[in-house]
SELUM-974252 format. One record per residue (C-alpha): residue number from 1; residue in three letters; x, y, z. Coordinates in nm, 2 decimals. Layout:
[NUM "ALA" [X Y Z]]
...
# end
This chain:
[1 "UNK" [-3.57 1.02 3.06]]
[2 "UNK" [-3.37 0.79 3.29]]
[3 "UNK" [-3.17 0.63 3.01]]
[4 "UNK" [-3.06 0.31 3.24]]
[5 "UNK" [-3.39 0.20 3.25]]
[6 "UNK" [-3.45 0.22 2.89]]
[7 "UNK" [-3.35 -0.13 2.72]]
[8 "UNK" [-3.09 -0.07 2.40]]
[9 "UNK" [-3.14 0.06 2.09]]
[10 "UNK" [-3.08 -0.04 1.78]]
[11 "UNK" [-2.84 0.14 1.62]]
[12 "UNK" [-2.98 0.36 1.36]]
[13 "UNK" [-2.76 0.60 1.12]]
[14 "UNK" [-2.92 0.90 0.89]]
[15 "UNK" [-2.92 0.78 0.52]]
[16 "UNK" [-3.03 0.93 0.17]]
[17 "UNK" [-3.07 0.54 0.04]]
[18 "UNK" [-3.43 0.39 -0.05]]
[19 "UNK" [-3.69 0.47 0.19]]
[20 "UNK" [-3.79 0.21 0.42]]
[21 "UNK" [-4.17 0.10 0.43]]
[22 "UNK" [-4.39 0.05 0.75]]
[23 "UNK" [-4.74 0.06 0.73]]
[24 "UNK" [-4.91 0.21 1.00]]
[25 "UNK" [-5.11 -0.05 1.01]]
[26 "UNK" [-4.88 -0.23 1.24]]
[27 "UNK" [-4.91 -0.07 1.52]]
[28 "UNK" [-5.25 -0.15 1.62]]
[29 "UNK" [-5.12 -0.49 1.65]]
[30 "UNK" [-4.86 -0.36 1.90]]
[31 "UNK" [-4.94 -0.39 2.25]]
[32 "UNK" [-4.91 -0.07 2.51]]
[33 "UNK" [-5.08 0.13 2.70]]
[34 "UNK" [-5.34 0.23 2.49]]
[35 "UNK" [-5.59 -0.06 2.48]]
[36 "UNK" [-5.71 -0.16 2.11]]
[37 "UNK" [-6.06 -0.16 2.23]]
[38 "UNK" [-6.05 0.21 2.35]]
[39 "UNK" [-5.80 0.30 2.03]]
[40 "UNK" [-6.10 0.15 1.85]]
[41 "UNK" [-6.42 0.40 1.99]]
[42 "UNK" [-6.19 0.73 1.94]]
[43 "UNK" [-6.04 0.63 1.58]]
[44 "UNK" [-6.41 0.55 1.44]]
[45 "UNK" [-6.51 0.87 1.59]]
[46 "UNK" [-6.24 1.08 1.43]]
[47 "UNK" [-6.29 0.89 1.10]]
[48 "UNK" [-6.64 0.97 1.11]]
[49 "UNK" [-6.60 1.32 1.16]]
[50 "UNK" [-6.34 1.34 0.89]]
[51 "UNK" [-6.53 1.13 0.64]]
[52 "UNK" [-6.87 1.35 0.69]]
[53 "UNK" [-6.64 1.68 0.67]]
[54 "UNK" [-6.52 1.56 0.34]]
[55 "UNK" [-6.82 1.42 0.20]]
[56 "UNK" [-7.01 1.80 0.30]]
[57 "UNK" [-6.64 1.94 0.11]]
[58 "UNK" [-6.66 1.75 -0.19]]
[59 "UNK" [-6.75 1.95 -0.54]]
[60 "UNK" [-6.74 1.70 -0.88]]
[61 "UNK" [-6.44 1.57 -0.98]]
[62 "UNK" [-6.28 1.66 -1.36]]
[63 "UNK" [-6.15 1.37 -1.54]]
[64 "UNK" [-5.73 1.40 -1.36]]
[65 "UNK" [-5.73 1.20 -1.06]]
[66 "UNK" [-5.42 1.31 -0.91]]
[67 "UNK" [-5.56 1.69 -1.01]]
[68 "UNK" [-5.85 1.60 -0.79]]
[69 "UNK" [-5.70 1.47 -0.51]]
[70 "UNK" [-5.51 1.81 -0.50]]
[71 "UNK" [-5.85 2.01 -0.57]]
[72 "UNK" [-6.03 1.83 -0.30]]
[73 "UNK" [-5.77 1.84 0.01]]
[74 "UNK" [-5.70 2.18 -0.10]]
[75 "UNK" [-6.05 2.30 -0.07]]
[76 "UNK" [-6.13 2.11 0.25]]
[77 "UNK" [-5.81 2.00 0.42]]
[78 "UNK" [-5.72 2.31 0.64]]
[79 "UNK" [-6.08 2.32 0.69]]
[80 "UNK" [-6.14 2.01 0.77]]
[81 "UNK" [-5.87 1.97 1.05]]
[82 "UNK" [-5.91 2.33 1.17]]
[83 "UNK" [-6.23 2.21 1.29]]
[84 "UNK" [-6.10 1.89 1.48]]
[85 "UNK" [-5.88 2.09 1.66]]
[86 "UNK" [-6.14 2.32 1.73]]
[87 "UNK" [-6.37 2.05 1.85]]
[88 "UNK" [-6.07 1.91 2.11]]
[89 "UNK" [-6.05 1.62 1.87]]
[90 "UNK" [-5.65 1.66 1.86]]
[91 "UNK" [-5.44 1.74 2.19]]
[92 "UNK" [-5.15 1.54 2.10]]
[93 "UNK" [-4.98 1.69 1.82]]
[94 "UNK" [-4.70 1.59 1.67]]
[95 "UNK" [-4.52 1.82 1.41]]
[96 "UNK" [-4.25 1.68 1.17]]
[97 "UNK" [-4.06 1.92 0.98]]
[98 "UNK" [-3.78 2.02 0.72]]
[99 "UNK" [-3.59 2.25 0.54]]
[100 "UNK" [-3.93 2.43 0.39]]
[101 "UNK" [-3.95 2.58 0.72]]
[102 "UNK" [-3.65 2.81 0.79]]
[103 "UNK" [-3.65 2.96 0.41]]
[104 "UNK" [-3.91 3.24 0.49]]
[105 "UNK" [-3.60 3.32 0.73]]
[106 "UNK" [-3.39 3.34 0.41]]
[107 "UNK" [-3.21 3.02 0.48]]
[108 "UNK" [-3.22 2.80 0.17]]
[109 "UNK" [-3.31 2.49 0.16]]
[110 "UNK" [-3.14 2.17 0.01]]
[111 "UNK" [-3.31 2.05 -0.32]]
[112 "UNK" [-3.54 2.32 -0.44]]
[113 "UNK" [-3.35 2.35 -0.82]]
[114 "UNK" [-3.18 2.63 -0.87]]
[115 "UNK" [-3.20 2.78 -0.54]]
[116 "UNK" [-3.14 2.47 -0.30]]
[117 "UNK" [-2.83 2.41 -0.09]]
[118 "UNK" [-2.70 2.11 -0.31]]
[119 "UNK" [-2.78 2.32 -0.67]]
[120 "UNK" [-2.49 2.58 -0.51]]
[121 "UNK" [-2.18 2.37 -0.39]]
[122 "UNK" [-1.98 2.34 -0.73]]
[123 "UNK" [-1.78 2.58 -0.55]]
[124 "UNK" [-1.64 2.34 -0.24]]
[125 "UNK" [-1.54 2.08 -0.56]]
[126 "UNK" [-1.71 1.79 -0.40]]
[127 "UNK" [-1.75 1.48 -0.61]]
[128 "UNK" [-2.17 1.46 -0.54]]
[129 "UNK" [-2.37 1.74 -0.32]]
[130 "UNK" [-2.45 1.49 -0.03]]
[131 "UNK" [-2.07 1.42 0.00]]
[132 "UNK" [-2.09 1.77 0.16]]
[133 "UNK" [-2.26 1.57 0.49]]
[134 "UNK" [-2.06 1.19 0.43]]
[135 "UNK" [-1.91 1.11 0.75]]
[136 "UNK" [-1.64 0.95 0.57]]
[137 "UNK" [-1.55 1.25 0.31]]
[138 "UNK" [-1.56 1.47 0.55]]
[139 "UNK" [-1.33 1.24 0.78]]
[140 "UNK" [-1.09 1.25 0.42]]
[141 "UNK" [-1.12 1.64 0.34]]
[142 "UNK" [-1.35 1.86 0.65]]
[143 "UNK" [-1.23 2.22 0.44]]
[144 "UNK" [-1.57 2.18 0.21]]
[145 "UNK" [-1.80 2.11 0.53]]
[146 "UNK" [-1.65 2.40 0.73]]
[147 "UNK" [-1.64 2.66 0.43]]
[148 "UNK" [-2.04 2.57 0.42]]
[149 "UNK" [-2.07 2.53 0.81]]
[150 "UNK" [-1.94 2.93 0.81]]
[151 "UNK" [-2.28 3.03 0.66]]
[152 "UNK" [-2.51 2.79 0.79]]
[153 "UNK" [-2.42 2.84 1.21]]
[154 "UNK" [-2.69 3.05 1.36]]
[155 "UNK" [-2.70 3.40 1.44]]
[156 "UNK" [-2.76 3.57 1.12]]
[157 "UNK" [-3.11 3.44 1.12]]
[158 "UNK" [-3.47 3.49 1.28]]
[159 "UNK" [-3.80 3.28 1.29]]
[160 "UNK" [-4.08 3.34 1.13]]
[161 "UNK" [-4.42 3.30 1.16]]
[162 "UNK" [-4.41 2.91 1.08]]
[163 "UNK" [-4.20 2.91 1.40]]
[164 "UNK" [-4.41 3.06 1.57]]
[165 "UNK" [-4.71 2.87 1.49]]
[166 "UNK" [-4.57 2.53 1.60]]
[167 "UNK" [-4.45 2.72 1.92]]
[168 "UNK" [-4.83 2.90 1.97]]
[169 "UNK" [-4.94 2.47 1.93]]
[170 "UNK" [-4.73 2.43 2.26]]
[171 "UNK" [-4.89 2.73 2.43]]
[172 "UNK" [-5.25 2.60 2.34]]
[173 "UNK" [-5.14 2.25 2.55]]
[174 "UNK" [-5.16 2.07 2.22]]
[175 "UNK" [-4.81 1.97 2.13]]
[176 "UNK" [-4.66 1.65 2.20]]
[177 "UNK" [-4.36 1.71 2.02]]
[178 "UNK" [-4.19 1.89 1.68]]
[179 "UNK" [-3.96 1.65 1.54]]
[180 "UNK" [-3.70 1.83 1.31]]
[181 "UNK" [-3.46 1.77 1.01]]
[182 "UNK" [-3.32 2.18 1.05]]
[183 "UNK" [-2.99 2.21 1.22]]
[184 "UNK" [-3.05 2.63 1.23]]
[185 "UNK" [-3.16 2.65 1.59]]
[186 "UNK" [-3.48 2.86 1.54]]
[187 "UNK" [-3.71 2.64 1.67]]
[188 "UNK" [-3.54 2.69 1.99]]
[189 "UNK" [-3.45 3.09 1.91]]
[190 "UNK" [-3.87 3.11 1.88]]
[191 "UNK" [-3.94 2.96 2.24]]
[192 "UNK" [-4.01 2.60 2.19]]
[193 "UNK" [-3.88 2.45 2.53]]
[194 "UNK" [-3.62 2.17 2.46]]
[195 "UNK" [-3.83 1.87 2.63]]
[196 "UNK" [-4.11 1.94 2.30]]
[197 "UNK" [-3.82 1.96 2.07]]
[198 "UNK" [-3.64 1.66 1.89]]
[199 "UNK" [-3.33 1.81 1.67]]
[200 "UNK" [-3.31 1.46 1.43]]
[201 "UNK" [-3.01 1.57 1.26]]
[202 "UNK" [-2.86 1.75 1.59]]
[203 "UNK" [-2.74 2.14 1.59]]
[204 "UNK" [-2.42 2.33 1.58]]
[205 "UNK" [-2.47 2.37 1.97]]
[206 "UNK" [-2.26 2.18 2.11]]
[207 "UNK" [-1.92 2.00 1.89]]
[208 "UNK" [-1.73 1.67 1.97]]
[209 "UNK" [-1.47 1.48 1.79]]
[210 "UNK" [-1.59 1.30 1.50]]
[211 "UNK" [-1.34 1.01 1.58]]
[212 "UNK" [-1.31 0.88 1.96]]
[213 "UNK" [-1.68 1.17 2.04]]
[214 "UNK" [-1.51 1.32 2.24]]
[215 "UNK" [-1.66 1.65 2.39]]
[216 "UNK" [-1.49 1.97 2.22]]
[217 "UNK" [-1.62 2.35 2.36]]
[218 "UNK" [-1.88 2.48 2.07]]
[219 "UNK" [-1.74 2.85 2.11]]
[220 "UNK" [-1.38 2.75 2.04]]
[221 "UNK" [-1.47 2.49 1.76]]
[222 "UNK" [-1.71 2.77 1.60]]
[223 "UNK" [-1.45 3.04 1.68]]
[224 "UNK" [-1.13 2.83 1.48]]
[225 "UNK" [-1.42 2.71 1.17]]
[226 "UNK" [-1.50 3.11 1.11]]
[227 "UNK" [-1.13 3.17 1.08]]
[228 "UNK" [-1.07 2.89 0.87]]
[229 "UNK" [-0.88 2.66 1.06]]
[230 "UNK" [-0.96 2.33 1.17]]
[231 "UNK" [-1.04 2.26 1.54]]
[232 "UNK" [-0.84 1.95 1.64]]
[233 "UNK" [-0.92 1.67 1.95]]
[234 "UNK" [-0.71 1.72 2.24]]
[235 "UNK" [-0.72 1.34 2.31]]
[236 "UNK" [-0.70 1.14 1.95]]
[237 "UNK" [-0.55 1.47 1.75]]
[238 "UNK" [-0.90 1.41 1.49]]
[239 "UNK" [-1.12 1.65 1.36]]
[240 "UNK" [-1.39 1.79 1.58]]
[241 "UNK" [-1.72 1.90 1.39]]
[242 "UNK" [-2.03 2.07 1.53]]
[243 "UNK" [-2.25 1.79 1.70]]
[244 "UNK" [-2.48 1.79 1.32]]
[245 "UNK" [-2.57 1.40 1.25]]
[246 "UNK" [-2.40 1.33 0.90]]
[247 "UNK" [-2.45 1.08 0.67]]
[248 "UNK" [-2.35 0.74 0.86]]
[249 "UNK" [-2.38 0.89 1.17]]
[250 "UNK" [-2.59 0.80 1.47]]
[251 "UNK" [-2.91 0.98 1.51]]
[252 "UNK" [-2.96 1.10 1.86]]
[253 "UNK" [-3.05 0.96 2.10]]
[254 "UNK" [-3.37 1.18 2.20]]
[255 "UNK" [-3.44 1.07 1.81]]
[256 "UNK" [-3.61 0.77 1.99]]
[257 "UNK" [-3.88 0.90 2.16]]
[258 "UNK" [-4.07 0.84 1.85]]
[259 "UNK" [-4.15 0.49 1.94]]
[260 "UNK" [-4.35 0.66 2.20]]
[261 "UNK" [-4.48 0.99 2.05]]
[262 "UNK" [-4.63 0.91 1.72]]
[263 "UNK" [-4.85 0.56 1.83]]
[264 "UNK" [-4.99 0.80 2.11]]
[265 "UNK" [-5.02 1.11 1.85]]
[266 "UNK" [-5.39 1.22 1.71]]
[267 "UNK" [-5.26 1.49 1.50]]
[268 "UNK" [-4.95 1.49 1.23]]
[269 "UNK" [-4.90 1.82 1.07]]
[270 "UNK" [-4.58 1.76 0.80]]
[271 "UNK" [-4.45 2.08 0.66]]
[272 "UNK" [-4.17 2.17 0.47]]
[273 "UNK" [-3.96 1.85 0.38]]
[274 "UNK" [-3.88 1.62 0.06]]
[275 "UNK" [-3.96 1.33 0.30]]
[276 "UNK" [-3.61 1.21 0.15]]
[277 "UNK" [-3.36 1.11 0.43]]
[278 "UNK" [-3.39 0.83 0.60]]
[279 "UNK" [-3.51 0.68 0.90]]
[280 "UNK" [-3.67 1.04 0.93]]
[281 "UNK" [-3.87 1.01 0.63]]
[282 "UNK" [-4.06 0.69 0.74]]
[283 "UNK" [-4.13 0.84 1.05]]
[284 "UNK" [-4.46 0.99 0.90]]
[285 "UNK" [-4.60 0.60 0.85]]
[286 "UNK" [-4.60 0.55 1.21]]
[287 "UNK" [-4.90 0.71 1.35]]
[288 "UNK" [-5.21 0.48 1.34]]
[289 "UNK" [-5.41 0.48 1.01]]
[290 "UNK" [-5.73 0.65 1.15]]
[291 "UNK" [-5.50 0.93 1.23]]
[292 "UNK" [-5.56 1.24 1.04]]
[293 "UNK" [-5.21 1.38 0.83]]
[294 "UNK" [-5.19 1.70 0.74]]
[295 "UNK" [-4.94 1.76 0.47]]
[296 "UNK" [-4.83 2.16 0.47]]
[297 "UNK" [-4.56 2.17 0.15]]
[298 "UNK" [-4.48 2.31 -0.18]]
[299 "UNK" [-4.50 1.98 -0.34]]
[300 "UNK" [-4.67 1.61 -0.24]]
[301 "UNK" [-4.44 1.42 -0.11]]
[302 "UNK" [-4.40 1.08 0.04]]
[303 "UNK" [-4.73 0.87 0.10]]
[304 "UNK" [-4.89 1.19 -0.03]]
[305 "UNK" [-4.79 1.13 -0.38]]
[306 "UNK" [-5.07 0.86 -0.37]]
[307 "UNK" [-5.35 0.86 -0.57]]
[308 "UNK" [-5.61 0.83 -0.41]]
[309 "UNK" [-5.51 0.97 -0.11]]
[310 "UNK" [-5.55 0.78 0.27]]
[311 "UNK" [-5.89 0.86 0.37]]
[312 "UNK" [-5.75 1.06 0.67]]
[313 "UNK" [-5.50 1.23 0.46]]
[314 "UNK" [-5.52 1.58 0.37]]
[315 "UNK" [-5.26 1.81 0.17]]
[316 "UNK" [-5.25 2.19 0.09]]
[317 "UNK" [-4.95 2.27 -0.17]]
[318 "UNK" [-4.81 2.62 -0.20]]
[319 "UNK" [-4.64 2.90 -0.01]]
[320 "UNK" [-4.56 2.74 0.31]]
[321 "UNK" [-4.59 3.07 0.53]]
[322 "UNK" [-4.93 3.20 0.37]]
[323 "UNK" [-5.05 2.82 0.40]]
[324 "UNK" [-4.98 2.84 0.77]]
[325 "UNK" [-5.15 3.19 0.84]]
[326 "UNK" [-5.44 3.04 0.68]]
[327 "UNK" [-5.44 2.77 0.90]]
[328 "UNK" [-5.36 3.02 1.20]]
[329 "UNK" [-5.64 3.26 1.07]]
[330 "UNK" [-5.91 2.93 1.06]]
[331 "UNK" [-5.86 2.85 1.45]]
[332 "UNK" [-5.84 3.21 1.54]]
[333 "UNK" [-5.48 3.23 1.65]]
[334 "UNK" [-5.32 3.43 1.43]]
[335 "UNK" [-5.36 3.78 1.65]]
[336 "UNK" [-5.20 3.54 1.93]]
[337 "UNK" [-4.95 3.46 1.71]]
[338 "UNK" [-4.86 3.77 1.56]]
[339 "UNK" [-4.82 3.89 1.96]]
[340 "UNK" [-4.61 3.66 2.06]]
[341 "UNK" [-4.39 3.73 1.77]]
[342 "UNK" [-4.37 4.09 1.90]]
[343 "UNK" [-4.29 3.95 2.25]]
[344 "UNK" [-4.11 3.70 2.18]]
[345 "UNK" [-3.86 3.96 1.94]]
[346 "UNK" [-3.81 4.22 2.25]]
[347 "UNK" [-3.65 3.98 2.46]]
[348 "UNK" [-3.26 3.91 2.41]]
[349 "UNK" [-3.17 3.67 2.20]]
[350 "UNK" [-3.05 3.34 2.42]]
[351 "UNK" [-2.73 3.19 2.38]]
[352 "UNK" [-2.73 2.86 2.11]]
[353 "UNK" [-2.36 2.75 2.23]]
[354 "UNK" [-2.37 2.52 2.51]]
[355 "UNK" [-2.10 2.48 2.78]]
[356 "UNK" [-1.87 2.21 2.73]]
[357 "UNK" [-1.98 1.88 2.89]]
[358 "UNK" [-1.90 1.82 3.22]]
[359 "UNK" [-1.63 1.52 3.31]]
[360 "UNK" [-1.90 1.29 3.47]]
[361 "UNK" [-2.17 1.38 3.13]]
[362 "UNK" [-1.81 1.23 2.92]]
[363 "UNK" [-1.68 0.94 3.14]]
[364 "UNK" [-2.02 0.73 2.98]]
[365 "UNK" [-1.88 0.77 2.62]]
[366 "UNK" [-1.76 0.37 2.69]]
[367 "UNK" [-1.50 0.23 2.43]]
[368 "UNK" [-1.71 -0.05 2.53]]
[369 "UNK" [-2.08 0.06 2.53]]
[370 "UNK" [-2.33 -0.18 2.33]]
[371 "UNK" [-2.34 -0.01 1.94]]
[372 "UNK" [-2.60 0.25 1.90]]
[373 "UNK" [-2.65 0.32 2.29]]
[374 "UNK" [-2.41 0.58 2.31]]
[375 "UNK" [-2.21 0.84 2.02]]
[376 "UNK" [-2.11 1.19 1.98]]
[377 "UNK" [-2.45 1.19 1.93]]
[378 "UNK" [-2.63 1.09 2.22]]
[379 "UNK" [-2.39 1.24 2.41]]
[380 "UNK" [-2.52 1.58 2.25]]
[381 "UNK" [-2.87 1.48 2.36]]
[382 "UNK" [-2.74 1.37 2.72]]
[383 "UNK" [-2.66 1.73 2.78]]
[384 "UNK" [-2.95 1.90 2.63]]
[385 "UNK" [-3.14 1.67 2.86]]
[386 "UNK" [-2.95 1.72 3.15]]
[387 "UNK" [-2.99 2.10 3.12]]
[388 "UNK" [-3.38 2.11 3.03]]
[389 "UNK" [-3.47 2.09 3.38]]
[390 "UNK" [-3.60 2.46 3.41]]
[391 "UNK" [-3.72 2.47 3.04]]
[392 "UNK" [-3.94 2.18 3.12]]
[393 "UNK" [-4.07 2.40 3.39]]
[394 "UNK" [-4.12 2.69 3.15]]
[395 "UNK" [-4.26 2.45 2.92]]
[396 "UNK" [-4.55 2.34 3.22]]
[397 "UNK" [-4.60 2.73 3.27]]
[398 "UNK" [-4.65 2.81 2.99]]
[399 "UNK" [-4.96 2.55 2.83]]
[400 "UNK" [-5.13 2.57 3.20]]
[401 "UNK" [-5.12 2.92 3.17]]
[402 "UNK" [-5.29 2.90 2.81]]
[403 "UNK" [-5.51 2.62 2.94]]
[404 "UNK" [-5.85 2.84 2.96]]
[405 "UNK" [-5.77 3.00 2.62]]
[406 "UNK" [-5.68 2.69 2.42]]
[407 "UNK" [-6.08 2.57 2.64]]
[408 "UNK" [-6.24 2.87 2.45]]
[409 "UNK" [-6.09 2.79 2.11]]
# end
C-alpha cells in the first residue's frame, strides 16, 4: 500500500473501556465501489439462501429463548454456511480472531477464570491485571511486563489445527484477510503470508522505544528481556519494548485496511475472542447486515449475546478445535488440512525476529508527522510491508495453484 497516497488517519489507540456501537447498517449508505443496486441483487440472494436453509433447519422451540437461539444455530449454523461456501456464495472471507485460538497450542488465554492470563499475575504485584499492558505503568515499572513477556515470546509454541484451517481458507482463494488480537506469531509460523495477515495488537517481531519509537534490534531487546535486564534506547536513554500495541497505544497502521476489507467481505467467521478490547471488538459490526457471521467460541459474545439473533447470524459454542474440524469435515477439507499440517511441520521453522529497520524505513518517524499517521507502531507495519514482497508472491502461488480444487469443492 503506497501510504502517501492514502489520506490521514485518525488516530486510534487499543482500549478495554465501553465498547463503541456501529451498526452495520451504515455502510450501505456509504458510497464505494460496490454499487448499492448490485450490493442489493447478491445480499437478497444470500439472505434467501440463509433464510430457506434455516427454515428447512428449524425443529420446535422449548419455552427459553436464549436456549433456542443456541439449539437452533447449533444445529444448523456450520451447516448452513458450509453449504454457502460450498455453493461459491463466499470468496471473500474475512476471519477475526483471539486468544481462544492459540490455547489448543497450550498458550493461555486472558480471561478464562481460573486458567486465564489475568487470573495468574498476583505474582508481578500489579495494582489491576490490564496494568500488565498500560502504556503508562509500564513506562513507570517495565519489570512486571518483561517477567511476563519471558513466557509469552515465541518459540516454545506450535499451531494447531485452527491455524491451519484459516491458512487452508487462503489456499482455497477464499481469504481476504485474518485480522488478529494474538501477539504469538503462529499465524505466521502456520504459513499465512503477511499481506492476508493483520497483527491488531502487533508481535514481539520487531521492538522500538516506547518513548521517542525509535527502532531497537528484536534479537538484542529479546536477548537482554530473557536475562532480566532492561533494553535501553540508544537515542532518548527510554525503555524499548517489543513492538506489542499496549493499552494507549496506536494500533497499526495495517490495522486500517479494515475500512476496506470488511464492507467488501461476504463471509465473517469470529473465533476465539471475548469481543472485549476496543476498536477491535466493534470491528465485527462492520460487514453489511445481509452478511452471514459465523460465531466459532466457547461462549456468545458481543452482538451474539442477542436474543433473537440477526437473521444472518449463526453461533456454535464449545471446544473451539473440535468445532473447527467439524467445520473442516463439512466442506471436505479436513484430509487437506491434516496434510498440510504434516508438510507444513517438516519444513524449518522461519525466523519471527526481524532485522532492524533500515535508516531510510526510520528517518519518517517525524517529530512532526500529523497524530495517528505514524508510531512505533506503524513503523512496525512499514517494515512488515516493505519485506512482504516475495510472500505476496507466495501468497499468489499458492490460491492459483489451489484454484481448480477450491472449483471442485
Amino acid at each position: 500500500m503506497n501510504r502517501s497516497s492514502q489520506p490521514p488517519v485518525p488516530r486510534v489507540t487499543r482500549s478495554a473501556g465501553g465498547r463503541l456501537t456501529e451498526p452495520a447498517e451504515r455502510l450501505d449508505s456509504v458510497p464505494g465501489p460496490y454499487g448499492k443496486q448490485r450490493r442489493k441483487q447478491t445480499d437478497s440472494a444470500l439472505a434467501q439462501d440463509l433464510s430457506q436453509m434455516s427454515m428447512s433447519g428449524q425443529d420446535t422451540l422449548n419455552n427459553s429463548p436464549s436456549a433456542s437461539a443456541v439449539k437452533s444455530s447449533s444445529r444448523g449454523g456450520l451447516a448452513s454456511v458450509a453449504r454457502l461456501v460450498k455453493l461459491g456464495r463466499c470468496k471473500n472471507v474475512v476471519v477475526v480472531a483471539g486468544a481462544g485460538v492459540s490455547t489448543a497450542s497450550g498458550i493461555p488465554d486472558f480471561r478464562t477464570p481460573g486458567t486465564g492470563l489475568y487470573a495468574n499475575l498476583e505474582k508481578y504485584n500489579i495494582p489491576y491485571p490490564e496494568a500488565i499492558f498500560n502504556i503508562d505503568y509500564f513506562s513507570n515499572d517495565p519489570q512486571p511486563f518483561f517477567s511476563l513477556a519471558k513466557a509469552l515470546y515465541p518459540g516454545s509454541h506450535r499451531p494447531n489445527y485452527i491455524h491451519y484451517f484459516i491458512r487452508m481458507l487462503h489456499h482455497k482463494g477464499l481469504l481476504l484477510r485474518v485480522y488478529t488480537q494474538n501477539i504469538d506469531g503462529l499465524e505466521k509460523l502456520c504459513g499465512i503470508p503477511d499481506d492476508k495477515l493483520v497483527e491488531a495488537h502487533g508481535s514481539f517481531a520487531t521492538a522500538a522505544c516506547h518513548l521517542c519509537y525509535t527502532a531497537y534490534p528484536a534479537e538484542e531487546a529479546k536477548k537482554a528481556i530473557m536475562n532480566d535486564k532492561v533494553p535501553i534506547c540508544t537515542f532518548c536513554a527510554a525503555t524499548v519494548k517489543p513492538d506489542v500495541v499496549f493499552f494507549g497505544e496506536d494500533l497499526p497502521q495495517k490495522y486500517f485496511l479494515n475500512t476496506q476489507d470488511f464492507p467488501k467481505a461476504d463471509l465473517l467467521i469470529i473465533m476465539g475472542t471475548s469481543l472485549q478490547i476496543e476498536p477491535f471488538a466493534s470491528l465485527v459490526n462492520t460487514v453489511r447486515s445481509t452478511v452471514p457471521r459465523l460465531l466459532l467460541n466457547r461462549n456468545a459474545v458481543g452482538p451474539f449475546e442477542k436474543v433473537p439473533l440477526r437473521r444472518t447470524d449463526h453461533m456454535e459454542l464449545g471446544d473451539l478445535e473440535e468445532t473447527v474440524r467439524r467445520f473442516a469435515e463439512m466442506l471436505g477439507w479436513n484430509d487437506d488440512i491434516e496434510e498440510l499440517m504434516r508438510s507444513q511441520e517438516t519444513l524449518s521453522l522461519p525466523t519471527l525476529i526481524s532485522s532492524p529497520l533500515s535508516v531510510d524505513q526510520t528517518s519518517c518517524q517525524s517529530r512532526g508527522a500529523p497524530a495517528g499517521t505514524e508510531t512505533s507502531r506503524s513503523k512496525a507495519g512499514g517494515q512488515r510491508g516493505a519485506s512482504s514482497g516475495s510472500e505476496e508472491t507466495d501468497s499468489e502461488t499458492d490460491s492459483k495453484s489451489s484454484a481448480s480444487s477450491s472449483q471442485s469443492t
